[in-house]
PDB file of N, CA, C and O in Angstrom:
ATOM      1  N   UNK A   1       0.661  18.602  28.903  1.00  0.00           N
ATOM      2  CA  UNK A   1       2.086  18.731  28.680  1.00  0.00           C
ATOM      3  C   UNK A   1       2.558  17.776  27.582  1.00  0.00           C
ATOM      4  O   UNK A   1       3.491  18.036  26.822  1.00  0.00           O
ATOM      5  N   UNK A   2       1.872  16.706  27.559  1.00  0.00           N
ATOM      6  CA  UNK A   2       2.693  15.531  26.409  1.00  0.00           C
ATOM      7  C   UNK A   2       2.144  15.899  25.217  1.00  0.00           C
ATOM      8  O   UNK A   2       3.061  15.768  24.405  1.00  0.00           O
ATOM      9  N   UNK A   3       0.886  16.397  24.482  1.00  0.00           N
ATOM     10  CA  UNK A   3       0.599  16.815  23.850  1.00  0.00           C
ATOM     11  C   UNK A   3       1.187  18.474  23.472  1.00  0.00           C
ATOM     12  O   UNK A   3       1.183  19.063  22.391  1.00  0.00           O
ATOM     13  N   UNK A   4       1.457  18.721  24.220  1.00  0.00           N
ATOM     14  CA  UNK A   4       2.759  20.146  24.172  1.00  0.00           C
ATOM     15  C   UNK A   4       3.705  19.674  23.324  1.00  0.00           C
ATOM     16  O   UNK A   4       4.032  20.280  22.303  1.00  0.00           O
ATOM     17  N   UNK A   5       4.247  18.469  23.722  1.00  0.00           N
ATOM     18  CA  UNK A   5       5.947  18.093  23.415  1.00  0.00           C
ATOM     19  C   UNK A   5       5.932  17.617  22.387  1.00  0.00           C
ATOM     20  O   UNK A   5       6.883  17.543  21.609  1.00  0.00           O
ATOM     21  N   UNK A   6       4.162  16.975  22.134  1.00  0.00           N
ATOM     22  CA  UNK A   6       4.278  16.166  20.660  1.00  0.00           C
ATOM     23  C   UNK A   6       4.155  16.755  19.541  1.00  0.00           C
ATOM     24  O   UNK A   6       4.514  16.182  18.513  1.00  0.00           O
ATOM     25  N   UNK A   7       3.656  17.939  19.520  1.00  0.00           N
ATOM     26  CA  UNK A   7       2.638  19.253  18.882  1.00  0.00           C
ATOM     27  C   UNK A   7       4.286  19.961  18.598  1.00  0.00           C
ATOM     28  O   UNK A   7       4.645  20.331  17.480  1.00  0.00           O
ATOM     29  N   UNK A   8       4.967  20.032  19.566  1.00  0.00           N
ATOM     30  CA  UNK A   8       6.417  20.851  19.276  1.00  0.00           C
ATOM     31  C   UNK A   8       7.591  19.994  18.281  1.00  0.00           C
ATOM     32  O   UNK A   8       8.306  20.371  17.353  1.00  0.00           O
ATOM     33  N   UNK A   9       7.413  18.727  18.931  1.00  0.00           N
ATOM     34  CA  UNK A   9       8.010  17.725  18.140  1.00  0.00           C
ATOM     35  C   UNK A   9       7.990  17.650  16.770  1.00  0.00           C
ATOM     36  O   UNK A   9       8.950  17.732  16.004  1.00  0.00           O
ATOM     37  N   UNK A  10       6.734  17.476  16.492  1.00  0.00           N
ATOM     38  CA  UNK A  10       6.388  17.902  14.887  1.00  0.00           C
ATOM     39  C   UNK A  10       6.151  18.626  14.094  1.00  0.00           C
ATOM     40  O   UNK A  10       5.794  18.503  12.922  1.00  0.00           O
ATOM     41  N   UNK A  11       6.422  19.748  14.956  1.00  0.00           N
ATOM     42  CA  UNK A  11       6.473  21.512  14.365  1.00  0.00           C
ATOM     43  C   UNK A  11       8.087  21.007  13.853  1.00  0.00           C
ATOM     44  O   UNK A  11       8.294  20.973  12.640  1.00  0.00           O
ATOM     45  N   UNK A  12       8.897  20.729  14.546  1.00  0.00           N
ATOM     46  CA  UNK A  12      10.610  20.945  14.377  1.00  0.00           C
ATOM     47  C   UNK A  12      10.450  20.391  13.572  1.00  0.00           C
ATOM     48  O   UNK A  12      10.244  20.967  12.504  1.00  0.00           O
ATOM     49  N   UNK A  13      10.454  19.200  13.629  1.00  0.00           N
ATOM     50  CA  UNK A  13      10.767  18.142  12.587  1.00  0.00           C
ATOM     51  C   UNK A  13       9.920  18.503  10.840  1.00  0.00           C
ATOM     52  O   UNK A  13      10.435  18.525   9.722  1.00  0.00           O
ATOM     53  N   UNK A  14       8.601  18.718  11.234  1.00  0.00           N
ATOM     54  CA  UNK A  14       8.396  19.543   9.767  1.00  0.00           C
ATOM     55  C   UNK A  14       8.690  20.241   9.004  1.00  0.00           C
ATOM     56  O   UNK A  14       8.361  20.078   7.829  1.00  0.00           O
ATOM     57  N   UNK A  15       9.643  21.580   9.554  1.00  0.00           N
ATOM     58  CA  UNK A  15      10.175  22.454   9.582  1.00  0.00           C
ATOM     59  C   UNK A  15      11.878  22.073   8.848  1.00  0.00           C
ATOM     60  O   UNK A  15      12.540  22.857   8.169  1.00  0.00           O
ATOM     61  N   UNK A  16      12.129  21.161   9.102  1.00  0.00           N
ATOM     62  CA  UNK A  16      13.605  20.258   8.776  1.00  0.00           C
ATOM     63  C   UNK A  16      13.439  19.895   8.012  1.00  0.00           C
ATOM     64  O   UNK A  16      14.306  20.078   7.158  1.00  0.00           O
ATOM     65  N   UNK A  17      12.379  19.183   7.667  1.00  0.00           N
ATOM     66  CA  UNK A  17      12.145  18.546   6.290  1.00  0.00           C
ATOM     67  C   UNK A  17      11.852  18.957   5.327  1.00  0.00           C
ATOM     68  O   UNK A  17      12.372  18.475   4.321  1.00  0.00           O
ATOM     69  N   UNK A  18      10.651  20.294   5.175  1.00  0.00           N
ATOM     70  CA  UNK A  18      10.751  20.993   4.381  1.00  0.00           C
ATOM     71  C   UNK A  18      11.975  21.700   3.670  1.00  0.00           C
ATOM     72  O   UNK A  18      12.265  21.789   2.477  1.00  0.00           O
ATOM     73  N   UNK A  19      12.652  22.215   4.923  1.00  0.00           N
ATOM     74  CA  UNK A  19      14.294  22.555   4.728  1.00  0.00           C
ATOM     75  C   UNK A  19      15.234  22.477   3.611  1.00  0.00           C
ATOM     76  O   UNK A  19      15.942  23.312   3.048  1.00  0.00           O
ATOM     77  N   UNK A  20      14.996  21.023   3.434  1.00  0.00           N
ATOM     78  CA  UNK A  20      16.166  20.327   2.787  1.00  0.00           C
ATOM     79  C   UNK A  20      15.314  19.770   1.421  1.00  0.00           C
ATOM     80  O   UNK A  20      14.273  19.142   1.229  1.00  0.00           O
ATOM     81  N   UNK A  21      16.511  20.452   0.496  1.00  0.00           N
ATOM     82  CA  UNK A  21      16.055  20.026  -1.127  1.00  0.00           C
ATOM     83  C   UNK A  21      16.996  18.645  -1.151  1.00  0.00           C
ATOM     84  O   UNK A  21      18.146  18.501  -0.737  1.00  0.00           O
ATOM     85  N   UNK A  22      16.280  17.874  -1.656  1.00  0.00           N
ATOM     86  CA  UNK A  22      17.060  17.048  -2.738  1.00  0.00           C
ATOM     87  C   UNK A  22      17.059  16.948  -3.817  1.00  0.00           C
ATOM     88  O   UNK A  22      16.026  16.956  -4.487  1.00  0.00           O
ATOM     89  N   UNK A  23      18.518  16.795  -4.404  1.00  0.00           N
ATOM     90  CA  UNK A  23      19.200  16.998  -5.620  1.00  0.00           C
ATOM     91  C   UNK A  23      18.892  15.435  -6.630  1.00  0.00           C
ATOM     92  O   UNK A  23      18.719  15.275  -7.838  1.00  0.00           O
ATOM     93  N   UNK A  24      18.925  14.617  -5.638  1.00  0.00           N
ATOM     94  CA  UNK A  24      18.942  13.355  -6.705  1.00  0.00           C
ATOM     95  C   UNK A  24      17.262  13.330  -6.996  1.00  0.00           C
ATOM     96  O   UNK A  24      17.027  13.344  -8.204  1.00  0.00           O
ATOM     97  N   UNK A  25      15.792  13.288  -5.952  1.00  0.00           N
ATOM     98  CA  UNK A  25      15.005  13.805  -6.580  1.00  0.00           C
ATOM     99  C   UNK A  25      14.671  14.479  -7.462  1.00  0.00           C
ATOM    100  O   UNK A  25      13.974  14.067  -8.390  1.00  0.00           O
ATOM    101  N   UNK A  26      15.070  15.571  -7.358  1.00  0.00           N
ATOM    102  CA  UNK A  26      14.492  16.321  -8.914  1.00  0.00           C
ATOM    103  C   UNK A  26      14.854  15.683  -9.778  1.00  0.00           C
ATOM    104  O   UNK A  26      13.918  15.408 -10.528  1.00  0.00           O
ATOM    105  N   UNK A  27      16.386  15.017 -10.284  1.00  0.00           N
ATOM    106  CA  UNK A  27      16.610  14.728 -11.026  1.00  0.00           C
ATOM    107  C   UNK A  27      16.400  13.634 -11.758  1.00  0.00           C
ATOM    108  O   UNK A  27      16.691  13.393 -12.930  1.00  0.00           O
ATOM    109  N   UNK A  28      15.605  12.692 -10.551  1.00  0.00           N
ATOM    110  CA  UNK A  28      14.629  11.276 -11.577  1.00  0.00           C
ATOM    111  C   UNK A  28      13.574  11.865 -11.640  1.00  0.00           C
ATOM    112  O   UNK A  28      12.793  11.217 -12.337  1.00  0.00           O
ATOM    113  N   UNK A  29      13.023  13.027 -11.162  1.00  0.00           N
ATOM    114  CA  UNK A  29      11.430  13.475 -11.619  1.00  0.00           C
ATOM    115  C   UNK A  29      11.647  14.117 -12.706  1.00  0.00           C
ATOM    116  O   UNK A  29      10.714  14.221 -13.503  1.00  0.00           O
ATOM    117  N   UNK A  30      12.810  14.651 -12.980  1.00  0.00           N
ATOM    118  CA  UNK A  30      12.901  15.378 -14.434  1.00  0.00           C
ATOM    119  C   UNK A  30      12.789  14.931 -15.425  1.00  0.00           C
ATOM    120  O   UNK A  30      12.347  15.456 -16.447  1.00  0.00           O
ATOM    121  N   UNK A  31      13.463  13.114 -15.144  1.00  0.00           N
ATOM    122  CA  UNK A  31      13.936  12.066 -16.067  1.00  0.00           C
ATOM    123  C   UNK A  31      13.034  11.286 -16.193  1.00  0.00           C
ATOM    124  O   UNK A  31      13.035  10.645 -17.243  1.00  0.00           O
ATOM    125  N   UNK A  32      11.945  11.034 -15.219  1.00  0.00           N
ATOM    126  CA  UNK A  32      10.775  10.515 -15.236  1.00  0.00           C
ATOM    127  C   UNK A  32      11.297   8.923 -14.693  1.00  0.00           C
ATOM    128  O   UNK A  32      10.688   7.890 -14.970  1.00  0.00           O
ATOM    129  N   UNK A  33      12.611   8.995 -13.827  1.00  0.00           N
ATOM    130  CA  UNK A  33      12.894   7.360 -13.391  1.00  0.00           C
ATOM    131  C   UNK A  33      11.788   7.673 -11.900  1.00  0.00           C
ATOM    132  O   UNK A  33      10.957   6.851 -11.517  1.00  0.00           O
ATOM    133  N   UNK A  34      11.904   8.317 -11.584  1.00  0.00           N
ATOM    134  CA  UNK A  34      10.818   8.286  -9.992  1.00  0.00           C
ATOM    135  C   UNK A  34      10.227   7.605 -10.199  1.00  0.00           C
ATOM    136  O   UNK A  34       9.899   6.840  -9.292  1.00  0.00           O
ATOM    137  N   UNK A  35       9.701   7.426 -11.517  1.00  0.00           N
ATOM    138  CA  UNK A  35       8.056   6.222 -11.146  1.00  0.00           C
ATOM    139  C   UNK A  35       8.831   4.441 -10.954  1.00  0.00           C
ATOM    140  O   UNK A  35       8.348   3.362 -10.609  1.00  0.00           O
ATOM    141  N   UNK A  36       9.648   4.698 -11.205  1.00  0.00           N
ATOM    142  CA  UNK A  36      10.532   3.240 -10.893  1.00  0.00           C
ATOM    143  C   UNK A  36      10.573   3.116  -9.702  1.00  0.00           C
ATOM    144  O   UNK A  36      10.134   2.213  -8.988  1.00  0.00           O
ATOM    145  N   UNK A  37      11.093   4.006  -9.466  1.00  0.00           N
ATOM    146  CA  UNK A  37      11.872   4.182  -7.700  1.00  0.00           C
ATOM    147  C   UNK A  37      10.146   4.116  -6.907  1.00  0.00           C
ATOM    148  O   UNK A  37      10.163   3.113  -6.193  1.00  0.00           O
ATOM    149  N   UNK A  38       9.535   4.419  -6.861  1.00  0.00           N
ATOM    150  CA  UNK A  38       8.039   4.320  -5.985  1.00  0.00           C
ATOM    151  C   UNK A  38       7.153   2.937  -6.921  1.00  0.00           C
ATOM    152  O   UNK A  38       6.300   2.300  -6.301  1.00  0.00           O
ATOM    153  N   UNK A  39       7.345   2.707  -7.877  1.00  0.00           N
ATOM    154  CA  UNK A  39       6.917   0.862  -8.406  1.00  0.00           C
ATOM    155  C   UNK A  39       7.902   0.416  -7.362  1.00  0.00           C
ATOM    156  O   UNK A  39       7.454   0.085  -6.264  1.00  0.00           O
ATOM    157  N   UNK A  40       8.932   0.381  -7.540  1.00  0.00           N
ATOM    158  CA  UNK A  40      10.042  -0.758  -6.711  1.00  0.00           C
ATOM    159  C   UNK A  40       9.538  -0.571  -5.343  1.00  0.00           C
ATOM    160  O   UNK A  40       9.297  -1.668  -4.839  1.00  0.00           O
ATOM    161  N   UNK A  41       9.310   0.336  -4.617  1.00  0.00           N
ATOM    162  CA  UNK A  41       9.207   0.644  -3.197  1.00  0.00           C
ATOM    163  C   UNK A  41       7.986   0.186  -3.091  1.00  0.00           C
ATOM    164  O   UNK A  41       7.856  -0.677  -2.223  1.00  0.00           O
ATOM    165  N   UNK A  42       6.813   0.542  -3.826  1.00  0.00           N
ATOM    166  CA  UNK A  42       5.378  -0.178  -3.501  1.00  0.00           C
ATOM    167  C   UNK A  42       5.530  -1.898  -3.519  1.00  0.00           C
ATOM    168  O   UNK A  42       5.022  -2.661  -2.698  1.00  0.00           O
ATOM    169  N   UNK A  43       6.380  -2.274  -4.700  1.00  0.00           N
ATOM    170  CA  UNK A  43       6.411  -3.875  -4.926  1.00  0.00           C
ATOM    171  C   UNK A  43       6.971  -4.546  -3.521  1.00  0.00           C
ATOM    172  O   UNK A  43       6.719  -5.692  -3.149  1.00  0.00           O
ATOM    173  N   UNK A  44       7.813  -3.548  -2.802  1.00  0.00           N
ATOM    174  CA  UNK A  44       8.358  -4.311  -1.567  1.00  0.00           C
ATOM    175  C   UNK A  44       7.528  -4.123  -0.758  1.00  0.00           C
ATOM    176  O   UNK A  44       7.636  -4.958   0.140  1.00  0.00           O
ATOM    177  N   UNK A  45       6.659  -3.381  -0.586  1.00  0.00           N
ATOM    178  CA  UNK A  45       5.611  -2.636   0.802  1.00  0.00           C
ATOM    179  C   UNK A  45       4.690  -4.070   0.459  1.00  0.00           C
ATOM    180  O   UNK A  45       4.679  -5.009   1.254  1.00  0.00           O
ATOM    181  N   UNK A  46       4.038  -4.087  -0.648  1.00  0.00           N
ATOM    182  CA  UNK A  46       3.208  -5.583  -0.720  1.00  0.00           C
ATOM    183  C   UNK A  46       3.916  -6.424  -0.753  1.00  0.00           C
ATOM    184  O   UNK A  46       3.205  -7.008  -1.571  1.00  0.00           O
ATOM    185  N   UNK A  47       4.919  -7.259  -0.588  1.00  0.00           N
ATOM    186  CA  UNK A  47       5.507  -7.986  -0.948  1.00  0.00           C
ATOM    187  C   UNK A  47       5.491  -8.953   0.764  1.00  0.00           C
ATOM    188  O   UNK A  47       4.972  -9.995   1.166  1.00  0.00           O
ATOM    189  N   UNK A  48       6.656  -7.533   1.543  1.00  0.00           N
ATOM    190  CA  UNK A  48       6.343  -7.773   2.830  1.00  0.00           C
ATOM    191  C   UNK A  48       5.031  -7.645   3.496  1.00  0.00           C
ATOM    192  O   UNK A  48       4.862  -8.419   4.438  1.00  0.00           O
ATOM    193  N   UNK A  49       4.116  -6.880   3.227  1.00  0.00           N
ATOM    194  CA  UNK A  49       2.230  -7.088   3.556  1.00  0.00           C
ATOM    195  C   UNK A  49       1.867  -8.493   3.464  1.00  0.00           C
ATOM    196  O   UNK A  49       1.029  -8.942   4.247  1.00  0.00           O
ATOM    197  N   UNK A  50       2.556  -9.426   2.357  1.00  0.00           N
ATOM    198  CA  UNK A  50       1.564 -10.542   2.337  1.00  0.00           C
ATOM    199  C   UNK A  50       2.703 -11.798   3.000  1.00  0.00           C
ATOM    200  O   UNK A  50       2.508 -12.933   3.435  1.00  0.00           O
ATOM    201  N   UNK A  51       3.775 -11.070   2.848  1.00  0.00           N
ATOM    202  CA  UNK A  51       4.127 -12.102   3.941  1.00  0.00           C
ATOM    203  C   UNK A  51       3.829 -12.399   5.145  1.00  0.00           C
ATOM    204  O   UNK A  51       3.448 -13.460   5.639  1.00  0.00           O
ATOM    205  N   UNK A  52       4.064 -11.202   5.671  1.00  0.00           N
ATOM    206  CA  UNK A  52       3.792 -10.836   7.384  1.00  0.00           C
ATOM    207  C   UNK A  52       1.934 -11.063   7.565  1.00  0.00           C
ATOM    208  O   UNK A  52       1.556 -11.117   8.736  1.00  0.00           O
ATOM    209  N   UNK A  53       0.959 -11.175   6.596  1.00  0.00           N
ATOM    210  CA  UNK A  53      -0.208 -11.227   6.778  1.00  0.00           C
ATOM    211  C   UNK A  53      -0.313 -12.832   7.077  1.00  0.00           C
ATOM    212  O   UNK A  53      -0.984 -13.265   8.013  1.00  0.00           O
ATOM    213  N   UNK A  54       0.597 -13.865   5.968  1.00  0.00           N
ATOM    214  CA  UNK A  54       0.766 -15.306   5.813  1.00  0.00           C
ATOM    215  C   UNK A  54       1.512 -15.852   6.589  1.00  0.00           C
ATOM    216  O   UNK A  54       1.508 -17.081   6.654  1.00  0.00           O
ATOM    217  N   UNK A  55       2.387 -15.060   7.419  1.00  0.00           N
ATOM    218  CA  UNK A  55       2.905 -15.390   8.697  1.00  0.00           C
ATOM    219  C   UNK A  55       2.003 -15.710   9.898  1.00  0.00           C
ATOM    220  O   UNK A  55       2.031 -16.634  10.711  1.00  0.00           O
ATOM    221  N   UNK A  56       0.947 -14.326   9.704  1.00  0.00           N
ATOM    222  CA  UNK A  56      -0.557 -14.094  11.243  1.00  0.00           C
ATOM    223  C   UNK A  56      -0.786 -15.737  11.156  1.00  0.00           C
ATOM    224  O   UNK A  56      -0.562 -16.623  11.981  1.00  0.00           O
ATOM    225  N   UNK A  57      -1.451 -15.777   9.499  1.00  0.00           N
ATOM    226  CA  UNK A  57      -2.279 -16.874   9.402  1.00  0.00           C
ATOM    227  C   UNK A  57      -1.670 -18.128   9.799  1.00  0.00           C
ATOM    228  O   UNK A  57      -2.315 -18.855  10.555  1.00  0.00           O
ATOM    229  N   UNK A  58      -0.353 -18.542   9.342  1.00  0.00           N
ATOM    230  CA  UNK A  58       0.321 -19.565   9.960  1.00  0.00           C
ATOM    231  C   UNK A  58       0.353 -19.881  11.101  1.00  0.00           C
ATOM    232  O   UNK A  58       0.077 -20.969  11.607  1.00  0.00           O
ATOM    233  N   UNK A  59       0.884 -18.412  11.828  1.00  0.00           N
ATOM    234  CA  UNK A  59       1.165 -18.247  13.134  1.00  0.00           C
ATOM    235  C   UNK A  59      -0.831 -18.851  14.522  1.00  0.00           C
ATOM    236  O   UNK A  59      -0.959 -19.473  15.576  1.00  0.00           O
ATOM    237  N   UNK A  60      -1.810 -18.152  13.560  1.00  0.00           N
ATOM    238  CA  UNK A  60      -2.767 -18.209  14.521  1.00  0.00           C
ATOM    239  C   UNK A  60      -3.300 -20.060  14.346  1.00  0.00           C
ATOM    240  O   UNK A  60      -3.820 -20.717  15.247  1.00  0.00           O
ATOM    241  N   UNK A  61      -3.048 -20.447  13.251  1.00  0.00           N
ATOM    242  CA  UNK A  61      -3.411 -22.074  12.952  1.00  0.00           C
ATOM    243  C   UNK A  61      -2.469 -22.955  13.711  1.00  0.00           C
ATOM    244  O   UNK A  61      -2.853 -24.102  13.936  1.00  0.00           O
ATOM    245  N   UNK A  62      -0.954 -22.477  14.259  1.00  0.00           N
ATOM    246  CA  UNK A  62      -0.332 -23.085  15.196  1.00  0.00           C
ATOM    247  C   UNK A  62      -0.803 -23.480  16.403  1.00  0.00           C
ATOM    248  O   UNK A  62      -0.766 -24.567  16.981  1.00  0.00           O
ATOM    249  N   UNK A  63      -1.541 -21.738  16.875  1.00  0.00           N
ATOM    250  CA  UNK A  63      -2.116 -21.355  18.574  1.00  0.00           C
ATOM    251  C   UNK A  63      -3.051 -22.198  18.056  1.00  0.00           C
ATOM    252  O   UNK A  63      -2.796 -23.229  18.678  1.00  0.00           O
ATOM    253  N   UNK A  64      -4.041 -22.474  17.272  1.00  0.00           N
ATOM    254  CA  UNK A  64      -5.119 -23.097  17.365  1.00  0.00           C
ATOM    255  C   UNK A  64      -5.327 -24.652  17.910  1.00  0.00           C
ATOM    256  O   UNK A  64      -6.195 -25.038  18.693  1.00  0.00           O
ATOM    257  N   UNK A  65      -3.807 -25.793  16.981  1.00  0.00           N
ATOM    258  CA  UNK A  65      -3.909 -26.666  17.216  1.00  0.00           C
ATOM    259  C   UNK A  65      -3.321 -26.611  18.827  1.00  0.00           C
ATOM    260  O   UNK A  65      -4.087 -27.399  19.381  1.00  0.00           O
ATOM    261  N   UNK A  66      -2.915 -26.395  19.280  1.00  0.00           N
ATOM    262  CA  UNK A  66      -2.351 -26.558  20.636  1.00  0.00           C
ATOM    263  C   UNK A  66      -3.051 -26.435  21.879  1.00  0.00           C
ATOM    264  O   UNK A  66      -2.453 -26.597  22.942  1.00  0.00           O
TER     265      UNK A  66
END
């Protein structure tokens, strides 16, 4: 059954998304700004990766001394 609901879940939801055009997309892929918009979005995805990785490390050298 939960595999029913999850399998249905993501039928809908795929289905929605395909759905829907966006207008401001096309129009930086036309213009060729998209590759900005996915540089900027990757620069934050690593950005927060090496924080939150330099956080573990902080975080597990704390548990250690204690």
């Amino acid at each position: 059954m939960k595999k029913f609901l999850l399998i249905t879940i993501y039928l809908i939801t795929s289905v929605a998304v395909k759905a829907q055009t966006v207008e401001m997309a096309d129009v930086l892929r036309s213009s060729g700004k998209i590759y900005v918009v996915v540089a900027t979005i990757a620069i934050i995805f690593v950005g927060l990766t090496a924080y939150l990785f330099m956080l573990d490390k902080r975080l597990t050298k704390l548990e250690r001394n204690k």
